[in-house]
N, C-alpha and C positions, 0 to 999 in steps of 0.2 A: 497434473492435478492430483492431490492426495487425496485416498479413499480408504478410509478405513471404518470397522465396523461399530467401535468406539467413541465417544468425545472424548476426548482426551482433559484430563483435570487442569482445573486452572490453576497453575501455582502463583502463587499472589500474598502476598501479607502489605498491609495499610504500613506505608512509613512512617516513620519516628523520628525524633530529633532536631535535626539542621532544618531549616526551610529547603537546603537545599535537595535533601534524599524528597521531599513532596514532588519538587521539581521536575526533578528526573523521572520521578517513577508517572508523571504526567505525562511528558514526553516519550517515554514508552508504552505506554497503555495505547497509543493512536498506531501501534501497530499488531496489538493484540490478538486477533484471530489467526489471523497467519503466523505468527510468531509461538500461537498457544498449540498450533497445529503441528507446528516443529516438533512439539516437546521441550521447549524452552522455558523456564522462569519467566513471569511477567514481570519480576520486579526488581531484576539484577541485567545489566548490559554483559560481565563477565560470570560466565557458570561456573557453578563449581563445579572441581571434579568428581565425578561421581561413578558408580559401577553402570555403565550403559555410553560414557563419555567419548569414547572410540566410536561406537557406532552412530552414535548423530553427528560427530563429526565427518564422518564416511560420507552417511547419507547427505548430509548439507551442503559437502562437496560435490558428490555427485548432482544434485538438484539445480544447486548454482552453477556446473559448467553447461548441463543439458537445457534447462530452461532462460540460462540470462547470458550463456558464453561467459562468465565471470573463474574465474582460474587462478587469480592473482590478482597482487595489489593493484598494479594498475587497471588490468580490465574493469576491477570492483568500482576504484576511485570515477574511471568512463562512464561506466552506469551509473552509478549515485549522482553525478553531475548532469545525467543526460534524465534522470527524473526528476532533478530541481528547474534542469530549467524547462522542459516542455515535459516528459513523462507520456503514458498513454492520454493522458486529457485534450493535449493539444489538436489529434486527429480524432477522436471522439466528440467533441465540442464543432470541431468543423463540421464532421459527420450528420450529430443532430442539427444543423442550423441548416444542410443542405439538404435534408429529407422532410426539415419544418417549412419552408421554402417552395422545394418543388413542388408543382400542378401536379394535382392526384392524377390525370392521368397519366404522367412520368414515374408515378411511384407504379402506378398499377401495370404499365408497362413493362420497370423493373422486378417488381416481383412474378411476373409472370415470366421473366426469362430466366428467374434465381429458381423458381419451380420446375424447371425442366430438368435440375441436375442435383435436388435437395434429395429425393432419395440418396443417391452415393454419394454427394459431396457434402464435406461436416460444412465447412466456408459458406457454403448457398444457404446453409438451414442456417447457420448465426447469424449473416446476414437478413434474412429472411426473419428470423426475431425480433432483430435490432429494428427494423422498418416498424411491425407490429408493437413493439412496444412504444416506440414511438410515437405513431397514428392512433394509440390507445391511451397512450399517457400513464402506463407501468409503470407500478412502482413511482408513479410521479418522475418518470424519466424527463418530463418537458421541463422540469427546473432543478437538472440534475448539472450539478457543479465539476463532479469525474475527481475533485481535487484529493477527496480519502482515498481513495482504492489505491493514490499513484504515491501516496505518504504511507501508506500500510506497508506496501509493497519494499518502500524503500527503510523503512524501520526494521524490515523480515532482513534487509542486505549488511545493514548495519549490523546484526546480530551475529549474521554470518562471516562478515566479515574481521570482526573481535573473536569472534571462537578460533579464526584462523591465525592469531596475531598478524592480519592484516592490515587492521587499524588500532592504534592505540584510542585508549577512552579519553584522553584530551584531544586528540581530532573527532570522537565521536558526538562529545557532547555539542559544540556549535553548532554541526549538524543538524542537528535532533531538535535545538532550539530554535532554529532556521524555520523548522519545517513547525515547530509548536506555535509560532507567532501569528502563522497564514494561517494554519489552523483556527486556530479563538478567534482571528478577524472574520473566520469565513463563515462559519457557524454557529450556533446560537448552543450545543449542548450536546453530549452523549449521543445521544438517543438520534437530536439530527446529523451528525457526524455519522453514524452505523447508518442510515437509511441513505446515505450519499454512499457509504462504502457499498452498501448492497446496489445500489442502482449501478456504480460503475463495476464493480465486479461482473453482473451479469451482462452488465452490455460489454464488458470483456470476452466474455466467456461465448456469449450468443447463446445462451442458453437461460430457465427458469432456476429458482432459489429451487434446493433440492434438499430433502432430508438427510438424504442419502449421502450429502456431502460433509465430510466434517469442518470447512473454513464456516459453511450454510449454518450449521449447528452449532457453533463454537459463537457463532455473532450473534444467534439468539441467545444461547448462555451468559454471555457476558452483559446484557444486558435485563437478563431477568433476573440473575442470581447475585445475592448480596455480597458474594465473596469475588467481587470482580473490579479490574481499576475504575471500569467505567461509573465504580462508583464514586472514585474521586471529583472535587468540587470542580466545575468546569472553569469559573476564571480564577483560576491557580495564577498568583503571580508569576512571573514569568523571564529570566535574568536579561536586563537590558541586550539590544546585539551589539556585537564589540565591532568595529569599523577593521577590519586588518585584509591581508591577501590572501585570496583563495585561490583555492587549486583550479586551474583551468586544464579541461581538457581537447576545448574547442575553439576554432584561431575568430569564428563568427563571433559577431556583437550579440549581446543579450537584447532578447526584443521584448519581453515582457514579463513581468511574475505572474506567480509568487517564484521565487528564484531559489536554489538551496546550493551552497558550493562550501564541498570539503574544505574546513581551513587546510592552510599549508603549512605543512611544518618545516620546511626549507629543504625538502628533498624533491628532484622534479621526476617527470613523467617520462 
């Protein structure tokens, strides 16, 4: 988790031109907070190079192999594929449906035995949130979708993984339009899209929105301040999906969407 004592400024400028620079820079905006947290351009997939370019690359390495095992083209292309097709939502979704379900006193049960070890253990006390905010209905967690947080996430990989020449931008952009399509089907706007990324992020995290945090900070910004994509028009056309083969990295059948898979550009795994 990054923690620093700044927000960091949103680099951002409204696109011009082609319909299609709107496109893109629509398809990037759904990963905003995290990606703003980096220090990245909101509005560009490749950076320039700039005096500080060495050290976000360092850092972005170091982050992607410690938190996602990612090191390389292929581990990247695993995880990108492994958050189209289920992502953290899929066990978070089970999760909610099995603590909206259980007889309170299974819940009461459970939390009393998650309290015997929430002083020292971080896992009892997030768990031990996740239950509460549930039974509370935080943050409207009971009609939380999980689908942002697990599209954010993988727009922050995407970026990481261009900075690396690990993916070219004609494999990135499919991607990115993959994930923009389930997007606008799923949500109605900005504003509901950030309130779905905060409800899954915290029940990520097991913990409350925090000021103190700068992704926390970065998602209220982007939504108050005029200089932000989220102020782009939300049904942004959107380029048809092109029917072709995608990179697989898992031998199992796909059981359900929204689904996201790297094109292939004819090189295997």
């Amino acid at each position: 988790m990054l923690l620093r004592t700044a927000t960091p400024k949103l680099r951002f400028a409204l696109p011009t031109g082609h319909p299609e620079n709107a496109q893109r820079a629509w398809a990037l905006a759904m990963g905003a907070p995290l990606v703003a947290s980096e220090g990245y351009a909101l509005d560009a997939l490749t950076q320039p190079e700039a005096p500080g370019a060495a050290t976000l690359k360092a850092r972005v390495a170091a982050r992607m192999k410690t938190f996602w095992s990612v090191q390389d083209r292929r581990t990247l292309i695993a995880t990108l594929n492994w958050l189209g097709r289920e992502g953290h939502r899929v066990g978070h979704m089970a999760r909610l449906t099995d603590y909206s379900v259980s007889p309170l006193q299974n819940i009461a049960e459970r939390r009393k035995e998650l309290g015997k070890t929430a002083d020292y253990d971080e896992d009892a006390r997030a768990e031990l949130y996740r239950i509460d905010a549930l039974l509370s209905d935080h943050l409207g967690m009971l009609k939380a979708k999980f689908l942002a947080f697990d599209t954010a996430r993988a727009v922050m990989l995407v970026y990481g993984g261009r900075l690396h020449d690990w993916l070219s931008e004609d494999e990135c952009w499919p991607y990115l339009f993959d994930m923009a399509r389930d997007v606008q089907r799923t949500y109605e706007s900005w504003s509901d899209y950030a309130e779905d990324f905060l409800r899954g992020r915290s029940f990520w995290k097991g913990a409350e929105f925090s000021e103190r945090n700068v992704v926390d900070r970065l998602t209220q910004k982007l939504l108050s301040t005029q200089h932000s994509p989220w102020r782009l028009m939300w049904e942004q056309p959107l380029p048809p999906q092109v029917a072709s083969a995608r990179l697989r990295d898992v031998s199992e059948p796909i059981s359900q969407g929204p689904v996201w898979w790297l094109e292939r550009a004819g090189d295997a795994l």
